[in-house]
N, C-alpha and C positions, 0 to 999 in steps of 0.2 A: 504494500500500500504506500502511495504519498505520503511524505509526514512531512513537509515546509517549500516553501517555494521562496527567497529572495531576489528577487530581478530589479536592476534600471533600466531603464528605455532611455535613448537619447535619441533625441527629435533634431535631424539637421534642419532646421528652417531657411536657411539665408539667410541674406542680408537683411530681411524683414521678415515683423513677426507675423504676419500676414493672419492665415489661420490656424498657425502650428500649435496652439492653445488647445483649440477645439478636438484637433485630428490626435493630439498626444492625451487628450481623455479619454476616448475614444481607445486606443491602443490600453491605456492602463486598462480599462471597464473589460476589454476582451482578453485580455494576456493569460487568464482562468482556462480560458476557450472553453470547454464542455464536462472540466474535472475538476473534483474536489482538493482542495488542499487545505487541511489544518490548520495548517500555520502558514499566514501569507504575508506578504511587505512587501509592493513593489513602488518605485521612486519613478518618477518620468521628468528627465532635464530637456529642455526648448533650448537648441543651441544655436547661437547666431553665427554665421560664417560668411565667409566672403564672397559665395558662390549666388547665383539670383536665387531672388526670390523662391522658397518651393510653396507648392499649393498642396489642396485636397484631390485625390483621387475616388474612384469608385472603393467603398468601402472606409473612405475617411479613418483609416486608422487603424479600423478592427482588423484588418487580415493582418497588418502588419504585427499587430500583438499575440495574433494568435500565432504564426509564422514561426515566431518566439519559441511560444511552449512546444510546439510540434517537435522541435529542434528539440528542446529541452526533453522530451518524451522517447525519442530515437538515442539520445545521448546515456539514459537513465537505462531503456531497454537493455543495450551492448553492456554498460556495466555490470546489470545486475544476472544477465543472460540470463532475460527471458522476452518472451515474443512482444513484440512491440503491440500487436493488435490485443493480448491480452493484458497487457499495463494499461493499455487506452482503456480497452472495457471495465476492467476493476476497479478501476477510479472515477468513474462517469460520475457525475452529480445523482444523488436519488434525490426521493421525495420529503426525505427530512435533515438533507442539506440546504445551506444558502452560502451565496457566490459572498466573496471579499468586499462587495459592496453592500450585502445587505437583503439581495434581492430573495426570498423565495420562490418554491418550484411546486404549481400543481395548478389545480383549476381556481381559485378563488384570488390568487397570485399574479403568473406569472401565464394561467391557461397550464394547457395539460403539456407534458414534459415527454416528448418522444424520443428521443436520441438513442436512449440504448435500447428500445426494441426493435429502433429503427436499424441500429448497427446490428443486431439480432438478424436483422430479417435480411440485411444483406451479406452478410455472414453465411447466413444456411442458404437460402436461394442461389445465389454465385458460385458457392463451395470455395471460400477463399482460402482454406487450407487446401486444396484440391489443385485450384493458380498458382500457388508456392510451391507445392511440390512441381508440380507441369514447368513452372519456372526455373527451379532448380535442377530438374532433368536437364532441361533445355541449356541451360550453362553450365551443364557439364560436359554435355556433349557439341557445344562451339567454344572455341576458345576467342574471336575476335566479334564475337555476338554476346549479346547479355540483356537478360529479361527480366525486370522485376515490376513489385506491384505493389502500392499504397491504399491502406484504406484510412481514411482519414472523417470527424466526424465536424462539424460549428454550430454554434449558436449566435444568432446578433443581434444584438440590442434593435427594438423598434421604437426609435423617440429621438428628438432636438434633444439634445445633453443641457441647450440654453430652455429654459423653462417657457419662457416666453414666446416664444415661436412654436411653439405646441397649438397654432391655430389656425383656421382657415375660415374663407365664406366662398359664398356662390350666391346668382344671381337668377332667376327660373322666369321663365315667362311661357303664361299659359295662354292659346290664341283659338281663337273661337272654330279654325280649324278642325284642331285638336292637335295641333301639332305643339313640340316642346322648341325651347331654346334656351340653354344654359350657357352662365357666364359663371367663371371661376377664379380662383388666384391662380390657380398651377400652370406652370409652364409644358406643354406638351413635347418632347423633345424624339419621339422614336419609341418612349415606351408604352404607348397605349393608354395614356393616364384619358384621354378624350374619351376612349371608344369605352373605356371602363363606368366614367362619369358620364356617359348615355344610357349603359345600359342600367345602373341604378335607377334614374330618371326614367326610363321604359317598365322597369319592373315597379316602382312605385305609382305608374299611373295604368299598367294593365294596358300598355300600347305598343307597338311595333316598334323594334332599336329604328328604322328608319325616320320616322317620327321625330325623334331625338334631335336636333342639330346642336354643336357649339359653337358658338362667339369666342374670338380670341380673346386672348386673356390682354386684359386691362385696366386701367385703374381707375376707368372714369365708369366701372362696372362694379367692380369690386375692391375695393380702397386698402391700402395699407398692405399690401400681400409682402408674401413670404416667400425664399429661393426655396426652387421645389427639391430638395435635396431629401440626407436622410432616410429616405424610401418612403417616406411620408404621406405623398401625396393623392394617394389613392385612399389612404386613412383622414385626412384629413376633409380633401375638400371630395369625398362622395358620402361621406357623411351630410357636412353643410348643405350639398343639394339633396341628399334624402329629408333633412331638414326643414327645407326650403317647399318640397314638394309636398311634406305633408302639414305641411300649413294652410298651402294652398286645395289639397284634398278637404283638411278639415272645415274650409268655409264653405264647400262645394257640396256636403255633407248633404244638407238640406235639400239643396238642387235636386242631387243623386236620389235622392229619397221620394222625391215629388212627383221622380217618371219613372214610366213604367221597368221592372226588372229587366235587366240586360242594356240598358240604355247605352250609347258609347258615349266615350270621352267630348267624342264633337259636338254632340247634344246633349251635351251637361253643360259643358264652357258655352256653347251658345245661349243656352237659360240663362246659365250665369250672367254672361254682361248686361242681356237685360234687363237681369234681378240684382244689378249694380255691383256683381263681387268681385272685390279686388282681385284678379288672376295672377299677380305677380306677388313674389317673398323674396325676400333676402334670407339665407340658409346663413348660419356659422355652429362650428363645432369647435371645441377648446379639449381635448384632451384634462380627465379628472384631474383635481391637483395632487390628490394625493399617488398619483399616477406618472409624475414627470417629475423632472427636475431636482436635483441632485448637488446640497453642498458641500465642498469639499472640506470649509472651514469649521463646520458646526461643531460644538463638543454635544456630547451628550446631556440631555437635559438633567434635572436631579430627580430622582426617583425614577428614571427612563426603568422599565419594567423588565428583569435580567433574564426574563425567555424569551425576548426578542433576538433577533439576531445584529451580531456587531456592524456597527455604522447604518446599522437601516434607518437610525435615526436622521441621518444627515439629506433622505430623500429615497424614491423610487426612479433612477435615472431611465426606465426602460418602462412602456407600456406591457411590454410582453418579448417573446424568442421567435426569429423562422428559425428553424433548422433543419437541418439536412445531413447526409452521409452520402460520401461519393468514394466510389474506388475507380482506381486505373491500376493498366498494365501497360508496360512499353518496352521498347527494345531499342539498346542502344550499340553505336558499330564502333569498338574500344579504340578502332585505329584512326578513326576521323573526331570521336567525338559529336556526331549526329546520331538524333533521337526520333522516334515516331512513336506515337500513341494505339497499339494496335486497340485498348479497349479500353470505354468509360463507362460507368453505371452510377448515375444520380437522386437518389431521392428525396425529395424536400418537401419539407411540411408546409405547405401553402395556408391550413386552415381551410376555409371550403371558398375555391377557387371562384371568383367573378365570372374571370376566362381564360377557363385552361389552356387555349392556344396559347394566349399571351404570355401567360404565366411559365409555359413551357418554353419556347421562345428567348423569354428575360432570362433564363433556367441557362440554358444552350450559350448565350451571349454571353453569361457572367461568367460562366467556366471556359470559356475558350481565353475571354480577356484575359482572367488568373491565370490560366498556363500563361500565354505570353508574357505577363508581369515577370514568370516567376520563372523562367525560363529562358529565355530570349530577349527582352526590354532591356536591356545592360545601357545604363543611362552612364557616360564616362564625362568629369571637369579636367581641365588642367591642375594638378595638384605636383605632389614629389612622386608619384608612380608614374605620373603622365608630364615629364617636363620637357616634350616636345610639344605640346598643346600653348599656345601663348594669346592674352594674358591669362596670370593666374587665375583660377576662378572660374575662367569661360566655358560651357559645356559644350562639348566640340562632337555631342548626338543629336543634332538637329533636324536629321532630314530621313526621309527616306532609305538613303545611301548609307547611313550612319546606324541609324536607330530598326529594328527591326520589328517588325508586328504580327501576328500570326496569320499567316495565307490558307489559302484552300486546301491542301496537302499539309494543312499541320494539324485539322481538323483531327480528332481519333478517325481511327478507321471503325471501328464500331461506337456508336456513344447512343446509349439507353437513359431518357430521363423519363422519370417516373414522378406524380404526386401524391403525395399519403393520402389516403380515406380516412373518412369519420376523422377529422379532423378541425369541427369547428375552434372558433375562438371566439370569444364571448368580448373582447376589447377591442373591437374593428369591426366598418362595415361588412354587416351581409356574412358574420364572420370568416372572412377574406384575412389574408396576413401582409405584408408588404413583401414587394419579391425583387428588386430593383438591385439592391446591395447584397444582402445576404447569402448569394449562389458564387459570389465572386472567390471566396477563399478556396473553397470546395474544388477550383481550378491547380490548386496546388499540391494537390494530389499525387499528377501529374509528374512535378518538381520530387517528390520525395518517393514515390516509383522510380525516379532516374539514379537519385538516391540510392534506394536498395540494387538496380543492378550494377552500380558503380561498385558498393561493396562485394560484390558478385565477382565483379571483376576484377576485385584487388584482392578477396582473398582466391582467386582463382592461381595470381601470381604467388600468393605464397604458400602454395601446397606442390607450385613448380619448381620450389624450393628459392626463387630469388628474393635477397635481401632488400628491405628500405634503404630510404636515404638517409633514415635517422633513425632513432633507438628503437621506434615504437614498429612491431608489425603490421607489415601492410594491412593484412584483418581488423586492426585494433581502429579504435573512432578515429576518424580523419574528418577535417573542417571541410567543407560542404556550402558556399555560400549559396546564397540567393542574387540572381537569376540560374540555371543550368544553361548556363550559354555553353555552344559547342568543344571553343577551347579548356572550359572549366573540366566539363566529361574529360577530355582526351587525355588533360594532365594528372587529374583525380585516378584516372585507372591503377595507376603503379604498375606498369609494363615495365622493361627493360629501358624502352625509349625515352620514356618520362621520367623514368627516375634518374638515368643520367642526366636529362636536361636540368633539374630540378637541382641535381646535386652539384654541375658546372657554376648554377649560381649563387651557390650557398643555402641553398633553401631544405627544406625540410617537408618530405613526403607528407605529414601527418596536417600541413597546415599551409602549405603552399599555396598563394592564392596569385593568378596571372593577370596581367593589367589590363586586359580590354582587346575584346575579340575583334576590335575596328582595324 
């Protein structure tokens, strides 16, 4: 079992503190990822440097903390030799644990807590003892081939960490048609927050999604809005228009009642105007208080009640968890240092899905982005590894040419995403979960499958009897950065070829890390 966890995080920001605040919260609130630990202490430093400015990414933070422990979980595994997939499972959070912040785990909480039945179900359906062994044949019988496979679990906070931005409106207009038009804060950018915030509107008034239209989002509609970040925004403002709709149902009420059973929408709102009812509402939804927001400074009150759990006094940062479990397999060529994904299997707790395409979709998106992050995206500054890059500080991965992003052929060759069942959730519309952020980690999978055949492949060379470059055997933990960029695999192996190079420079087999596959 777990017994302590001490970690710092350090947040390169740049030259500005932009919103390295926000995103190193974020990191702290997930660095837990999905397991319990006893005793915990982790520190997060915002460090300024001289490099531009860095921002937010997809996942603001949490992948990066969870990233963290995953490492930490793999590192703990080889020590203690025993399987990594059963350290994960034995430690998973139950239902009379709560996380370093405070949060509890079940339905009156945090909703119902699926991870480890979820890891259960992908476990026995996959036969992921069955892929390790198939994997380990397999590498034993190539030597410049090598296969391995990750199963990896997350959970992610769904809520603003800032309290205040926990809020939305919408704008609904009912027209004697019968047709809808809704106006909202959120910005629609590719992930279906539109087609989602119709069909609420469709389903609250018993009308065809065609029906539905929206209005661009605007402020001379809906005032004051909020960046649609967070994953938020389908919690936020389809609420507010469920709001908004039935406000305007409940004045229509009367209408409805006055004609005959079966009446449609078109001939209720046309009674209505006659019968002078206001057809239009303004919706807004604020997320409970005691449901957001999270301070970091509060002490505990006096007489704070001692079967609470520690620091829950300071706030509830999270509405609730998606979570998911995703496994891969891949196969990496020891002598180039390229990788393919021959197989991905996803499943993620959506809550009861709006629209499952969608949702599958943002699903598929967010795990390819992860691989690429975590894989390939080797983002390189001028520093003292790179003192041909000039001036200092300058990031010299800007383009295409430079920076690399996952293509068509990097896609798995099989990828299976699946959505849990019977999954509602009682703290979100329609109870739906946010799906936007939360699938991105679950891409890195991928990363620490390359992982396992990299050890594959290094304890391969040392069963062929050749030595390290340094004290430690090639089998024994070796540093492993994040991205798996090609050259990292190729040097990582411990072949004859890499460890001579490795050793020409002084470096050491166990922790060698190379400057930039540009």
């Amino acid at each position: 079992k777990l017994h302590a966890l001490d970690v710092q995080l350090y947040n390169n920001g740049g030259c500005k503190f932009d919103l390295t605040g926000p995103v190193l919260d974020r990191a702290l609130f997930h660095v837990d990822n999905c397991y319990y630990w006893p005793n915990f202490h982790s520190v997060g430093t915002p460090c300024k440097t001289s490099q531009p400015p860095h921002t937010a990414f997809r996942g603001f933070g949490g992948p990066q903390g969870m990233v963290v422990t995953e490492h930490i979980m793999d590192h703990l595994a080889l020590a203690c030799n025993v399987p990594g997939d059963q350290l994960r499972r034995d430690n998973m959070y139950t239902l009379d644990d709560a996380t370093p912040f405070g949060m509890r785990f079940g339905l009156s909480f945090t909703g119902k807590w699926n991870v480890p039945s979820m890891w259960d179900r992908i476990h026995a359906e996959l036969d992921v003892p069955g892929r390790r062994a198939a994997a380990a044949e397999f590498n034993k019988n190539n030597k410049w081939k090598k296969r391995g496979v990750s199963l990896l679990p997350t959970k992610f906070g769904i809520a603003f960490t800032a309290k205040f931005m926990n809020q939305g409106g919408a704008l609904v207009h009912l027209y004697t048609d019968g047709t809808v038009l809704v106006s909202h804060g959120g910005t629609e950018m590719g992930q279906g927050l539109h087609t989602k915030v119709c069909q609420v509107a469709a389903q609250a008034f018993g009308i065809p999604l065609d029906d539905v239209y929206v209005d661009d989002s605007s402020t001379d509609k809906v005032a004051n809005t909020l960046p649609s970040a967070a994953s938020m925004s389908t919690d936020l403002y389809g609420m507010a228009t469920l709001d908004a709709c039935r406000q305007i149902l409940k004045r229509l009420q009367p209408i409805k009642d006055s004609l005959p059973p079966g009446s449609t929408l078109k001939e209720v709102a046309k009674k209505g105007f006659f019968e002078r009812v206001d057809m239009s509402a303004h919706g807004f939804f604020a997320v409970d208080d005691d449901r957001c927001g999270y301070d970091w400074a509060k002490d505990a009150p006096e007489g704070y009640p001692a079967d609470l759990p520690e620091n829950s006094w300071k706030g509830h940062p999270f509405n609730y968890f998606t979570q998911g479990v995703a496994l891969a397999e891949v196969e990496i060529d020891v002598l180039t240092g390229d990788h393919k994904t021959l197989f991905a299997d996803v499943l993620v707790d959506v809550g009861s899905s709006i629209n499952p395409a969608i949702d599958i979709g943002q699903i598929e998106g967010a795990f390819v982005q992860g691989m690429g992050w975590s894989t390939m995206e080797e983002i390189v500054y001028a520093d003292d590894d790179h003192t041909w890059i000039r001036p200092r500080a300058k990031m010299f991965t800007t383009g295409p040419g430079t920076y690399k992003i996952p293509a068509f052929n990097d896609v798995p060759e099989r990828f299976d995403v699946s959505l849990l069942e019977d999954a509602e959730n009682p703290f979100a519309v329609h109870s739906s979960k946010a799906i936007g952020e939360p699938p991105f980690f679950l891409g890195c999978s991928v990363f620490f499958a390359i992982k396992d055949a990299v050890a594959a492949a290094r304890r391969g060379r040392e069963e062929e009897g050749l030595s390290s470059a340094d004290d430690n055997a090639i089998g024994d933990y070796f540093e492993f950065r994040l991205p798996a960029t090609s050259e990292r695999i190729r040097m990582a192996c411990g072949d004859a070829i890499s460890s001579e190079c490795i050793s020409s420079v002084g470096g050491l087999a166990s922790s060698f890390q190379p400057k930039g596959s540009v």
